[in-house]
C-alpha positions as CSV (number, residue, x, y, z in Angstrom):
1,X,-2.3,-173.9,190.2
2,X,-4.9,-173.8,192.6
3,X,-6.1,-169.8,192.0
4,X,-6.5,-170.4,196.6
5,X,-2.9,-171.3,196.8
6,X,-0.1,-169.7,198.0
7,X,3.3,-169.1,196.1
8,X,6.2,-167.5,197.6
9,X,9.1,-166.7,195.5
10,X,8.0,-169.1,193.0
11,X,7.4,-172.0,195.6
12,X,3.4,-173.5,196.0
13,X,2.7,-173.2,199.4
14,X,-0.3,-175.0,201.0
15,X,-3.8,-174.0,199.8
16,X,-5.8,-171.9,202.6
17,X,-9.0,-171.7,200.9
18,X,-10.4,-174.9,203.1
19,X,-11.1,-172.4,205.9
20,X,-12.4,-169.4,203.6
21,X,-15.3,-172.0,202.3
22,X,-17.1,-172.9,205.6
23,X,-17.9,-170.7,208.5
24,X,-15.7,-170.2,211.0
25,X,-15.5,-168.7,214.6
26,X,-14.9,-165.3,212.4
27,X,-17.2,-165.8,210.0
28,X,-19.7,-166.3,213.1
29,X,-17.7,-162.7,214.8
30,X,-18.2,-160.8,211.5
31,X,-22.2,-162.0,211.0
32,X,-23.4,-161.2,214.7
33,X,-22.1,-158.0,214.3
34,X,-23.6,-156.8,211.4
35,X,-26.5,-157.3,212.8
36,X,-26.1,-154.8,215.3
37,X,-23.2,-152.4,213.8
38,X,-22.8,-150.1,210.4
39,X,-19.4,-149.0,210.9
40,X,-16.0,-150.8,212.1
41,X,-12.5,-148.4,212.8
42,X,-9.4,-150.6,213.0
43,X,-5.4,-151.1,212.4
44,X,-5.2,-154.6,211.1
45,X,-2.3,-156.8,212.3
46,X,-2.2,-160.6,213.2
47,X,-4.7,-161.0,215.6
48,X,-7.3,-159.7,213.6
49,X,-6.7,-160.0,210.1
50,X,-8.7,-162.6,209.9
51,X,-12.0,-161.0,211.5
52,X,-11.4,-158.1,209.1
53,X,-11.3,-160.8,206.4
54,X,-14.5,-161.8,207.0
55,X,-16.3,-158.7,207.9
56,X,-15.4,-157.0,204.2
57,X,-16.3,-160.5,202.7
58,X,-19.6,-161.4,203.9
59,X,-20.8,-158.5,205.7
60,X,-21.9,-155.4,204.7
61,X,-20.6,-153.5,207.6
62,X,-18.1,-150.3,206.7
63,X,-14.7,-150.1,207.7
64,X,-12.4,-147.5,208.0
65,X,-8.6,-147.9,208.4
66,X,-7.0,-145.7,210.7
67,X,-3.1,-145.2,211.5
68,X,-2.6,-145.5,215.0
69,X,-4.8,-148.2,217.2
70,X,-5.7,-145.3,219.4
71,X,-7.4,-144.2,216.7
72,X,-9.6,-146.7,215.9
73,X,-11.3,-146.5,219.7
74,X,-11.4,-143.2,219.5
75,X,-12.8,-142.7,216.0
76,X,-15.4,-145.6,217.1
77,X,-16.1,-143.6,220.4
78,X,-16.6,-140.1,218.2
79,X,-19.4,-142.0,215.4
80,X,-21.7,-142.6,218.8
81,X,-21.3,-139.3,220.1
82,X,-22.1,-137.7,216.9
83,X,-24.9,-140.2,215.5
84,X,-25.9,-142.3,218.7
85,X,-25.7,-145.1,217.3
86,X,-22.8,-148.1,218.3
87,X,-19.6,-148.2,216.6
88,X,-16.7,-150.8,216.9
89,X,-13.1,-151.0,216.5
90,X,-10.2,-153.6,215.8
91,X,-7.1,-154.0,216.6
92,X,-4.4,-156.9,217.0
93,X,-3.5,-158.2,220.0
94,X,-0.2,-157.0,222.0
95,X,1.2,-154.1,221.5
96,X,-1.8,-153.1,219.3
97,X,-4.6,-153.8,222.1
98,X,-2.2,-152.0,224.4
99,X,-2.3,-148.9,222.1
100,X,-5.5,-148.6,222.7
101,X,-5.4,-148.5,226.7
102,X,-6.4,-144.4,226.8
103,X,-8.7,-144.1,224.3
104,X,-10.7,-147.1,226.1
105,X,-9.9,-145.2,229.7
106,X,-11.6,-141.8,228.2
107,X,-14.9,-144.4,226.4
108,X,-15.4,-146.0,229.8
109,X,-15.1,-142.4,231.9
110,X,-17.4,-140.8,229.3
111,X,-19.8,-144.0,229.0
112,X,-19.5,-144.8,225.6
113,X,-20.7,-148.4,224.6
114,X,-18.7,-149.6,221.5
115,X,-17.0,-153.0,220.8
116,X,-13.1,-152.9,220.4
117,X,-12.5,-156.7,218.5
118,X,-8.6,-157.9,219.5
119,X,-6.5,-160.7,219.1
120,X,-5.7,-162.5,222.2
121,X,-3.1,-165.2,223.5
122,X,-4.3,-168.7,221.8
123,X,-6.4,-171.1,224.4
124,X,-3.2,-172.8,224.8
125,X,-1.7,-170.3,226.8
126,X,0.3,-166.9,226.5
127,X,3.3,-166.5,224.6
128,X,6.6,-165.0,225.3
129,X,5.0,-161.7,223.9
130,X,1.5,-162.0,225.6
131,X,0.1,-159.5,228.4
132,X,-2.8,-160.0,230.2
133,X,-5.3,-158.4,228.6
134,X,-8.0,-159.1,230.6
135,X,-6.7,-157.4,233.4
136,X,-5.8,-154.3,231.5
137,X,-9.1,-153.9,230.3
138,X,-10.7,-154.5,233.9
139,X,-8.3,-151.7,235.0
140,X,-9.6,-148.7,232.6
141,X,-12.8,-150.2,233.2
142,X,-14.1,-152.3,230.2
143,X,-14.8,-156.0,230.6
144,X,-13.6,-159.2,228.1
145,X,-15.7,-161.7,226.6
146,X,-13.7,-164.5,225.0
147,X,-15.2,-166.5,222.2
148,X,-15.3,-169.9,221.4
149,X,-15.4,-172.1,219.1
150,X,-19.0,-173.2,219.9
151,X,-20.5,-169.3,221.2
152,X,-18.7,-167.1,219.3
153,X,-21.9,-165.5,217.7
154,X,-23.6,-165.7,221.0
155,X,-20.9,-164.1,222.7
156,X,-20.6,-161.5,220.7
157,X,-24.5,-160.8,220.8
158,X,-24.0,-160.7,224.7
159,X,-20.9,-158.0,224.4
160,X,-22.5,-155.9,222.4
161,X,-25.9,-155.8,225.0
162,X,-23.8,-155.5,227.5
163,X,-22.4,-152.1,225.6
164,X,-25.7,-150.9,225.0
165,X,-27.5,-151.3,228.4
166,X,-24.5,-149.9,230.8
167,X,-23.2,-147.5,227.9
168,X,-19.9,-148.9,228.6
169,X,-17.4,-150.1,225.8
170,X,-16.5,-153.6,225.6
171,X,-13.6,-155.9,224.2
172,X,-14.4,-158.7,222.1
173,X,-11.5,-161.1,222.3
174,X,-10.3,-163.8,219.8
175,X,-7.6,-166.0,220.4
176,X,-5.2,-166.5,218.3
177,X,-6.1,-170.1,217.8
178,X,-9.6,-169.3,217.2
179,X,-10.3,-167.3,213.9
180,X,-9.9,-170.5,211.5
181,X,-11.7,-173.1,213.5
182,X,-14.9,-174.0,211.8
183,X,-17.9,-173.5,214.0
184,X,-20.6,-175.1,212.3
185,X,-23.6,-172.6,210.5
186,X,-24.4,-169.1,210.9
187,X,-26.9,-169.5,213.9
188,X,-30.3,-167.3,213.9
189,X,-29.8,-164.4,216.4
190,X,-32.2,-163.6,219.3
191,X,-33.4,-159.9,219.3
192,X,-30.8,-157.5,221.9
193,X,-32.9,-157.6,225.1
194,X,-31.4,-153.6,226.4
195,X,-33.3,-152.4,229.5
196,X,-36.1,-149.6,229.4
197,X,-37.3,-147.0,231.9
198,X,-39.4,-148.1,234.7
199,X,-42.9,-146.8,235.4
200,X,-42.7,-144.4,237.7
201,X,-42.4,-145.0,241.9
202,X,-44.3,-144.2,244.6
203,X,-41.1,-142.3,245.5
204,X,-40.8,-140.3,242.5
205,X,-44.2,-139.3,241.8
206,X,-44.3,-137.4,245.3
207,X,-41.0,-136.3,244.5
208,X,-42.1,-134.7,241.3
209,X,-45.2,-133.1,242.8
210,X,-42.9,-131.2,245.5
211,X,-40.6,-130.2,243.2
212,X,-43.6,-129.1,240.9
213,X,-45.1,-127.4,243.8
214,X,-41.4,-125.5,243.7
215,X,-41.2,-125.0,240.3
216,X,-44.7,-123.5,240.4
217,X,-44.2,-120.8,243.1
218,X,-40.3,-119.9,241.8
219,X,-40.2,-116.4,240.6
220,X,-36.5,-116.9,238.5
221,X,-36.4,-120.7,237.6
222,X,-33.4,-122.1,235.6
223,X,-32.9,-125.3,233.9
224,X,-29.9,-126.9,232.9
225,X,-29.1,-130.5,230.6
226,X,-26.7,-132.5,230.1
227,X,-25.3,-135.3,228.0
228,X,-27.7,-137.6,230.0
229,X,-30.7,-135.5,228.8
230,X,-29.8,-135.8,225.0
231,X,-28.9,-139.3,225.5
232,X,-32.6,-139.7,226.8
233,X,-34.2,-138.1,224.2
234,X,-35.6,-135.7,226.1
235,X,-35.4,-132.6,224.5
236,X,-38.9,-132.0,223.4
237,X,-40.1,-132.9,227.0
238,X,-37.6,-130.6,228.3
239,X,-38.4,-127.8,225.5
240,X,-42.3,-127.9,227.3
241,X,-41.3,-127.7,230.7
242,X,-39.0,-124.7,230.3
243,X,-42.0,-123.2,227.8
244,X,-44.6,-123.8,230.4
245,X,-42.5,-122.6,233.8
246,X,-40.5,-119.8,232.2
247,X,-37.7,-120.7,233.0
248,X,-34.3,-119.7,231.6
249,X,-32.4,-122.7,230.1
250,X,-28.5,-123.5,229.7
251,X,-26.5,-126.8,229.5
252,X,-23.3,-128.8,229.5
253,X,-20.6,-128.5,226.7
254,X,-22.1,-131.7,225.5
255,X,-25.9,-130.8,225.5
256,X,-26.1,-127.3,223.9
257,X,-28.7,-126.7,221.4
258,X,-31.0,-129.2,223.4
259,X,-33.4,-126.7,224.2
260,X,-36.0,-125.4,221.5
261,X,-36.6,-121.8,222.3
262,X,-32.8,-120.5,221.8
263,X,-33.9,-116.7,222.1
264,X,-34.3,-117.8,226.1
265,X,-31.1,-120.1,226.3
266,X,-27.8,-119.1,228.3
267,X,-25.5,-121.6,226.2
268,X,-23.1,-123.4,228.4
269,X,-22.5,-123.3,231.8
270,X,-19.3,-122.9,233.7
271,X,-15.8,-121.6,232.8
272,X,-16.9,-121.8,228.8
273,X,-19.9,-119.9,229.8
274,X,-20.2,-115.9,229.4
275,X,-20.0,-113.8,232.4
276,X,-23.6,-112.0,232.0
277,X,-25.6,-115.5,231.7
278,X,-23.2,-117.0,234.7
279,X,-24.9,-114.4,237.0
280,X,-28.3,-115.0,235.7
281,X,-27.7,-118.6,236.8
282,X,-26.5,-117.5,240.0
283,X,-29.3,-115.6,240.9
284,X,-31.6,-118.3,240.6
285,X,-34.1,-119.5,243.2
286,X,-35.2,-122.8,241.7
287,X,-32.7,-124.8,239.3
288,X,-33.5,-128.2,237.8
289,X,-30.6,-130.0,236.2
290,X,-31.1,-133.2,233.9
291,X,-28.6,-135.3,233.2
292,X,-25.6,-133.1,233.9
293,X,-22.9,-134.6,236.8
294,X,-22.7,-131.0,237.8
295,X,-18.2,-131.9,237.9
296,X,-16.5,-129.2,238.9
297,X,-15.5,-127.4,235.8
298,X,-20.0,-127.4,235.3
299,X,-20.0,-126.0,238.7
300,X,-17.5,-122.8,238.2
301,X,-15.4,-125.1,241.6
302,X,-18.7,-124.7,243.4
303,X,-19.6,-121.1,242.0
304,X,-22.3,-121.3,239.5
305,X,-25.0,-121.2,242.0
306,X,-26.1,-118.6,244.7
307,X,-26.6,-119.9,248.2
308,X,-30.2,-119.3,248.2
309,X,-31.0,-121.5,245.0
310,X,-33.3,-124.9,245.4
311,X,-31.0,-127.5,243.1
312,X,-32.5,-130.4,242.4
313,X,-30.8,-132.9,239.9
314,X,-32.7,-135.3,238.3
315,X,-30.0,-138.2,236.6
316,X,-29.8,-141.7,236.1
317,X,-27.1,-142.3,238.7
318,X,-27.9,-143.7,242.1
319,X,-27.4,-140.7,244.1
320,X,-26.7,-137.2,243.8
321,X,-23.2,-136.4,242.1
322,X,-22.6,-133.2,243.8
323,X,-22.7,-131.9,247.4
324,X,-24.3,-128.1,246.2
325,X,-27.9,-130.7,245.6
326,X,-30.6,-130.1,247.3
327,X,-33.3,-132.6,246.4
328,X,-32.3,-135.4,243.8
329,X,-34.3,-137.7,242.1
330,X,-33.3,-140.8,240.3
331,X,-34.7,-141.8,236.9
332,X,-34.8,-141.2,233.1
333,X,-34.7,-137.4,232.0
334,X,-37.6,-137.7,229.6
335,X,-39.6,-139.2,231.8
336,X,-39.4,-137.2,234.7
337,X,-39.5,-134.1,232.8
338,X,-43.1,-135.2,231.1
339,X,-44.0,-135.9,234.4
340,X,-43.4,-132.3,236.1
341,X,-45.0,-131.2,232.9
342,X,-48.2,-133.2,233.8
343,X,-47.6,-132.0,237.8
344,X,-47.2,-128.7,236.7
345,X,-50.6,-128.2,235.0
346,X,-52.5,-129.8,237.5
347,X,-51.1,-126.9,240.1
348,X,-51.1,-124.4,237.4
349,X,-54.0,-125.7,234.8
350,X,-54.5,-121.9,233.4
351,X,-51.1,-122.7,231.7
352,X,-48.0,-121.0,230.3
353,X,-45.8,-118.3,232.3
354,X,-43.8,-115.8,230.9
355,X,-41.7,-116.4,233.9
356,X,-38.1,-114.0,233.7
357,X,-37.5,-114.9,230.2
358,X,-39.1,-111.2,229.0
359,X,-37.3,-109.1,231.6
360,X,-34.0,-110.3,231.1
361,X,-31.7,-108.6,228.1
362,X,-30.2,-112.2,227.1
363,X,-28.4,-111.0,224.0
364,X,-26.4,-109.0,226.7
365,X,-25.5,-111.6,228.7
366,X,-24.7,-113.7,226.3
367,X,-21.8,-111.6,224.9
368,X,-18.3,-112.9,225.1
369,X,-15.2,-110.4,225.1
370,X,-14.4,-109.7,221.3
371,X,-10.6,-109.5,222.1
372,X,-8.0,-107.7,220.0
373,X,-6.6,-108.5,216.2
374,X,-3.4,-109.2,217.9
375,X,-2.4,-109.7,221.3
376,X,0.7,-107.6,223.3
377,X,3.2,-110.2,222.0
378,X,2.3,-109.4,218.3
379,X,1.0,-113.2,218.0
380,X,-2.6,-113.7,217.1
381,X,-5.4,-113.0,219.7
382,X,-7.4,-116.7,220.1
383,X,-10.3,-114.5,220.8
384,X,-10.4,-112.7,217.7
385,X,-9.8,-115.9,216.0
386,X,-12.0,-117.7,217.1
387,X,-14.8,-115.0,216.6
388,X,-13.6,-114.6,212.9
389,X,-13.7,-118.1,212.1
390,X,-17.1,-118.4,213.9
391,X,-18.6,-116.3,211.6
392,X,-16.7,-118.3,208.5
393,X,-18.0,-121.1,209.1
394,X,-20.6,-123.4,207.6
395,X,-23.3,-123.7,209.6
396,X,-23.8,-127.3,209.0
397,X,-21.0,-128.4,211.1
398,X,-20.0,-131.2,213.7
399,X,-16.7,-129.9,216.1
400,X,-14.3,-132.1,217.7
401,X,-12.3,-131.0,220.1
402,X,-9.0,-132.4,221.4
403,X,-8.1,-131.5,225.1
404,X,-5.8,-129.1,226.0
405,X,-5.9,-125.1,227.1
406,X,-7.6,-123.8,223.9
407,X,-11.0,-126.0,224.6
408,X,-12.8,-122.8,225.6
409,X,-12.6,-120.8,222.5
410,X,-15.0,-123.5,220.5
411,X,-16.9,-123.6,222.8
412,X,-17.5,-119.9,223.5
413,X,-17.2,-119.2,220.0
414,X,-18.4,-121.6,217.3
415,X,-22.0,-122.3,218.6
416,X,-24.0,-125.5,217.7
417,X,-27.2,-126.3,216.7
418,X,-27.9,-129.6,218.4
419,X,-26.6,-132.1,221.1
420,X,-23.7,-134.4,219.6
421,X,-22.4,-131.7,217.0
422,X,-19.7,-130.9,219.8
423,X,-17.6,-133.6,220.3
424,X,-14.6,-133.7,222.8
425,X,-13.1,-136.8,223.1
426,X,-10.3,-136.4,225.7
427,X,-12.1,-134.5,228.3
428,X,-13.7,-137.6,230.5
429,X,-10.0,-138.9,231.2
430,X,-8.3,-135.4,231.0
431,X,-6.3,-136.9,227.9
432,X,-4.8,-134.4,224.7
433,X,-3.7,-136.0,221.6
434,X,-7.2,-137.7,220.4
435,X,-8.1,-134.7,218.0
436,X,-7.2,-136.1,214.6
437,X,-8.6,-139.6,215.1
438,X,-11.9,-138.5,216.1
439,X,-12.3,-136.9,212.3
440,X,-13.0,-140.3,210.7
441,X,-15.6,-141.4,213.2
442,X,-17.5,-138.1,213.1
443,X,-17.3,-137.8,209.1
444,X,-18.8,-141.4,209.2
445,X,-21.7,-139.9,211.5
446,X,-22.1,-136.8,209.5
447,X,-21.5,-138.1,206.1
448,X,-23.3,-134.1,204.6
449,X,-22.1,-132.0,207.8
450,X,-18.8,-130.4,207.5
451,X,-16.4,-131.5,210.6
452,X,-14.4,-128.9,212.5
453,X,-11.2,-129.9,214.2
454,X,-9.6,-128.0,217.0
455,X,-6.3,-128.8,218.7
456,X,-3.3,-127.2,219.6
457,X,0.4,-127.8,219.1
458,X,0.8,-130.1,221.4
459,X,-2.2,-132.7,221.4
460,X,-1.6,-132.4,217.5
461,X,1.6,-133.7,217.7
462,X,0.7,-136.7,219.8
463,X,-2.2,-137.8,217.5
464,X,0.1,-136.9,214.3
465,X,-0.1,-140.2,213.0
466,X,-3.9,-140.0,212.4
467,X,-3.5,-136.3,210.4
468,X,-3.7,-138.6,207.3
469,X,-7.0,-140.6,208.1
470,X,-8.5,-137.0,209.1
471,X,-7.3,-135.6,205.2
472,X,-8.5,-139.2,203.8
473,X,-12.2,-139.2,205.1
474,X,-13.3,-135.9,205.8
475,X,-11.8,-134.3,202.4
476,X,-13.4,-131.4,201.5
477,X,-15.4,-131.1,204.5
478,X,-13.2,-131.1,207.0
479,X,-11.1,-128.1,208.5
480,X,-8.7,-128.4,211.4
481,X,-7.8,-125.3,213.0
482,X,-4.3,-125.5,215.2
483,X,-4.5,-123.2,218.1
484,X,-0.2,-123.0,217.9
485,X,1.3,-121.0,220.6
486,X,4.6,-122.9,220.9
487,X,3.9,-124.7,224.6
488,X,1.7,-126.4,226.2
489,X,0.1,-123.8,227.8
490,X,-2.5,-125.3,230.2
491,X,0.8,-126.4,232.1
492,X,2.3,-123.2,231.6
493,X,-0.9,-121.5,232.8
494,X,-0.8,-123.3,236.4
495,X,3.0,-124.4,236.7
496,X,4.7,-121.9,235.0
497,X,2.9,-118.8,236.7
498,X,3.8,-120.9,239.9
499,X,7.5,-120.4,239.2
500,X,8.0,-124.0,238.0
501,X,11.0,-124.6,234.7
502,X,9.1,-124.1,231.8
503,X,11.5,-125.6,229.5
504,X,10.0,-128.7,229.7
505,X,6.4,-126.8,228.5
506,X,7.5,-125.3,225.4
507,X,7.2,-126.9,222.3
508,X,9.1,-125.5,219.1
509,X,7.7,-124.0,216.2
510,X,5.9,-126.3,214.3
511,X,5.2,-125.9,210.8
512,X,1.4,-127.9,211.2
513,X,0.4,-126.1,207.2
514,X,3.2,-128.2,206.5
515,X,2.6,-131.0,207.4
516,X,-0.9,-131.0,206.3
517,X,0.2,-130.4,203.0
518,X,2.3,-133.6,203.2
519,X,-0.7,-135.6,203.3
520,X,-2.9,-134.0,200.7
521,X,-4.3,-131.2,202.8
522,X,-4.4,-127.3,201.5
523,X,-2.4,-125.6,204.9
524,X,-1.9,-122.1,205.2
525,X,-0.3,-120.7,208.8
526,X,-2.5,-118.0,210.0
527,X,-0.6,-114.6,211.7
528,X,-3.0,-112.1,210.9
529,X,-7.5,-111.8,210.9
530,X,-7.4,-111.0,207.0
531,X,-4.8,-114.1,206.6
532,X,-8.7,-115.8,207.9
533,X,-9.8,-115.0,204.8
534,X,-8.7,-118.4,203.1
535,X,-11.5,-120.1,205.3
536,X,-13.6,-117.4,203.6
537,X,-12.4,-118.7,199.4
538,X,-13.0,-122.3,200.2
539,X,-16.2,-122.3,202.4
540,X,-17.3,-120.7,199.0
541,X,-16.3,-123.6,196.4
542,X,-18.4,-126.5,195.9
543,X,-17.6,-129.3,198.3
544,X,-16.1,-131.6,195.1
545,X,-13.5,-129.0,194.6
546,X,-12.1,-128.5,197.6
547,X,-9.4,-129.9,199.9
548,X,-9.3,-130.7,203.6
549,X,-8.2,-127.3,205.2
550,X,-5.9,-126.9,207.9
551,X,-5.6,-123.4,209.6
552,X,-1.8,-123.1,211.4
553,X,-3.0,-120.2,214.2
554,X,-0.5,-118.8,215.1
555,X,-1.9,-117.7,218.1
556,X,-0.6,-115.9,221.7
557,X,0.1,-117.8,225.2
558,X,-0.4,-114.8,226.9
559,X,-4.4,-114.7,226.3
560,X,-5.8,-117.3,229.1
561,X,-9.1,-118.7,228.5
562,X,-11.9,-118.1,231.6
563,X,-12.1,-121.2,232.4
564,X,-8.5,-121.6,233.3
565,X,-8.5,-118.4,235.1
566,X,-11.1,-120.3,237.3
567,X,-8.7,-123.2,237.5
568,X,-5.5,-120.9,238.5
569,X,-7.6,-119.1,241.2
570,X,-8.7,-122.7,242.7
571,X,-5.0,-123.8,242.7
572,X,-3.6,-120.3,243.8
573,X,-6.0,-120.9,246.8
574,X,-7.5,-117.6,246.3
């Protein structure tokens, strides 16, 4: 027998091995990619087991098998927020591309580029079980190419570019007539052409020497970055200008730890921010905000600052994305912020001020409220918690967050060093229930960083199925703490105080140690501060000897985070 053929119960099949010896449309999928991408997330199935084939044959591209095909978008989404560099995923086509419908929603809202490779009706036309998938995609925002027999390389050259130079993901689609066809040899690959910042305009440079001309004479100057900024690169640039203006620095959930000089830094702005550094911000009189929308949760609803301050946003998008602007200027971060550098010394060539920065007790305002070992209820206090295991954990670390009301505590709590070490995928399309699958992509990113996992009780049961790819490749650097108060209490929070039935917001007792345990994790449900002391014993053992760690926090409803207090006064009207 053939060692290609087939035998099924005994009975020779025909050989398949003519289309595993000459390069198909595939084998022409799989090569174009590697040129461009390290890592690939998928679920196979029949629409792309054959792409798969080919990839872990003739490529040496990583892959990483995750359980749900939400997963694999949002693992794929997670490795570029956390290294920055493209990721892709695969899934089949159906019911597996339709899987992946919000994960792809939240990568388009939070412009991610990645390439999600699916099966696709064949070129003949859809089956019975087909759905247009085109359209689908269009509607969450992420456009199809459709390869070819004859451009199947190209094609997927020009999908990735496209992911790259709008930061958008894509979908790569194969139909399902398509993957065996041979499509002659392995073409040689033009460079990605991916557009670069233009030299400054007219426009901007006199734009840059009147906001320089501001910057120069402000007495309290504030800067604040955001995902744009770090995207950019332009941390250094922005490190110089805050250095040389004194200014007093802060950012976005997604850009902390962008600035250099952290002795003058606020940490984040809005609800997740502290009180003390929320007023500094206020009383500003010159703020300059790179690459930060300034949305409304940034913004405090329209709070965060006074009505005297001069705001001027500098972002890539073509106009101002928030009303409280006063002068906006379009164009890249680190360029613009070299520039008012350059600006600034010609209007100030003596040099550096000391600005507010050494006036100002920062350690003070920094301070969030310590809460209580336990709250009123006898449950856990999240604050507490979340200061204890701040303090517990490695400082090497990468967080992802899942969406739901227990954001703010890691945020508040469990500080950062850099940009893309706080990862919350979910929170561009409002979404829970993408915790566990972001693990795999950010232990991918991170491969020496220890990744830190928070969720509640709710999003965790959604993204359940991907608690065993989170144990399987983040081992004995990964811990997942489950902020498990028995509802879902950001519903609870604005519905429930309203007077709404809460039955439908409560969500039994679930036993999440449990369940970790199932799937090779060491769980232990967490009532008390000294039952904290577990995170304590294994942060201490060697990284071989230790298991993925799943804290059960069995924490209080009661406490409400500040940001959400923010949220109920907005929706109270008050």
């Amino acid at each position: 027998m053939h060692p290609h053929e087939r035998v099924t119960y005994g009975i020779p099949l025909p050989s398949t091995v003519d289309w595993m010896h000459m390069p198909t449309v595939t084998h022409h999928v799989a090569h174009a990619l590697s040129q461009h991408v390290e890592h690939v997330f998928g679920l196979m199935g029949n629409g792309n087991a054959h792409f798969l084939d080919a990839l872990l044959r003739e490529t040496d591209v990583a892959f990483t098998a995750v359980r749900h095909e939400a997963g694999a978008v949002v693992a794929a989404d997670a490795y570029f927020r956390v290294s920055g560099k493209i990721a892709a995923a695969s899934t089949t086509y159906g019911a597996g591309f339709t899987n992946t419908l919000t994960a792809l929603a939240e990568s388009a809202q939070a412009r991610v580029p990645l390439v999600l490779i699916v099966g696709d009706e064949p070129t003949s036309g859809p089956r019975s079980w087909d759905v247009d998938q085109i359209a689908l995609a269009s509607a969450v925002g992420a456009r199809t190419y459709t390869v070819g027999r004859l451009d199947a390389a190209a094609t997927t050259v020009i999908a990735i570019e496209h992911a790259l130079s709008y930061r958008v993901p894509v979908v790569l689609a194969i139909p399902y007539d398509m993957p065996k066809r041979d499509a002659g040899e392995l073409p040689q690959l033009a460079d990605l052409q991916l557009p670069q910042p233009a030299p400054l305009s007219v426009y901007q440079q006199t734009a840059i020497t009147r906001v320089a001309k501001a910057l120069a004479a402000a007495e309290r100057p504030v800067m604040l970055a955001g995902r744009g900024a770090h995207l950019s690169g332009a941390g250094a640039e922005l490190g110089a200008l805050a250095t040389h203006t004194g200014a007093l620095t802060a950012s976005s959930a997604l850009a902390r730890g962008i600035f250099p000089e952290t002795q003058y830094d606020l940490g984040i702005t809005g609800g997740f921010g502290a009180e003390g550094a929320m007023e500094l911000i206020h009383s500003a009189d010159v703020a300059l905000v790179f690459g930060a929308s300034l949305n409304q949760f940034t913004m405090r609803f329209g709070g965060l600052f006074g009505p005297d301050t001069l705001v001027v946003q500098i972002d890539a998008a073509p106009n101002a994305t928030n009303a409280r602007v006063n002068e906006f200027l379009q164009g890249d971060a680190r360029t613009i912020a070299a520039a008012l550098v350059e600006a600034l010394r010609a209007e100030q060539p003596d040099a550096t001020s000391p600005g507010w920065r050494e006036g100002v007790d920062l350690a003070s305002a920094r301070v969030y409220e310590a809460g209580d070992d336990l709250a009123p209820d006898g449950r856990l206090d999240p604050r507490s918690a979340a200061v204890k295991i701040g303090e517990l954990l490695p400082e090497d670390r990468v967080v992802v967050s899942d969406g739901g009301h227990f954001i703010g505590w890691a945020n508040m709590y469990w500080p950062v060093k850099e940009p893309g070490r706080m990862v919350m995928v979910g929170t561009a399309y409002q979404s829970i229930g993408l915790g566990f699958p972001s693990v795999p992509g950010a232990a991918a990113a991170a491969p020496d960083s220890t990744i830190v996992l928070t969720t509640g009780d709710g999003g965790g049961l959604m993204a359940i199925a991907d608690l065993e790819s989170a144990v399987r490749t983040a081992g004995g650097r990964g811990i997942c703490v489950v902020w498990n108060d028995g509802a879902y209490s950001a519903e609870v929070n604005l519905y429930g105080l309203q007077g709404l039935v809460k039955d439908p917001m409560l969500i039994p007792v679930v036993d999440f140690a449990a369940m970790g345990a199932a799937v090779g994790a060491e769980g232990h449900v967490i009532r008390t501060l000294a039952d904290l002391d577990v995170l304590r014993e294994w942060a201490a053992k060697p990284v071989a000897e230790r298991q993925y760690l799943l804290l059960d926090l069995r924490v209080s409803g009661d406490v409400i985070a500040p940001y959400q207090h923010e949220i109920i006064a907005i929706n109270s009207g008050k």
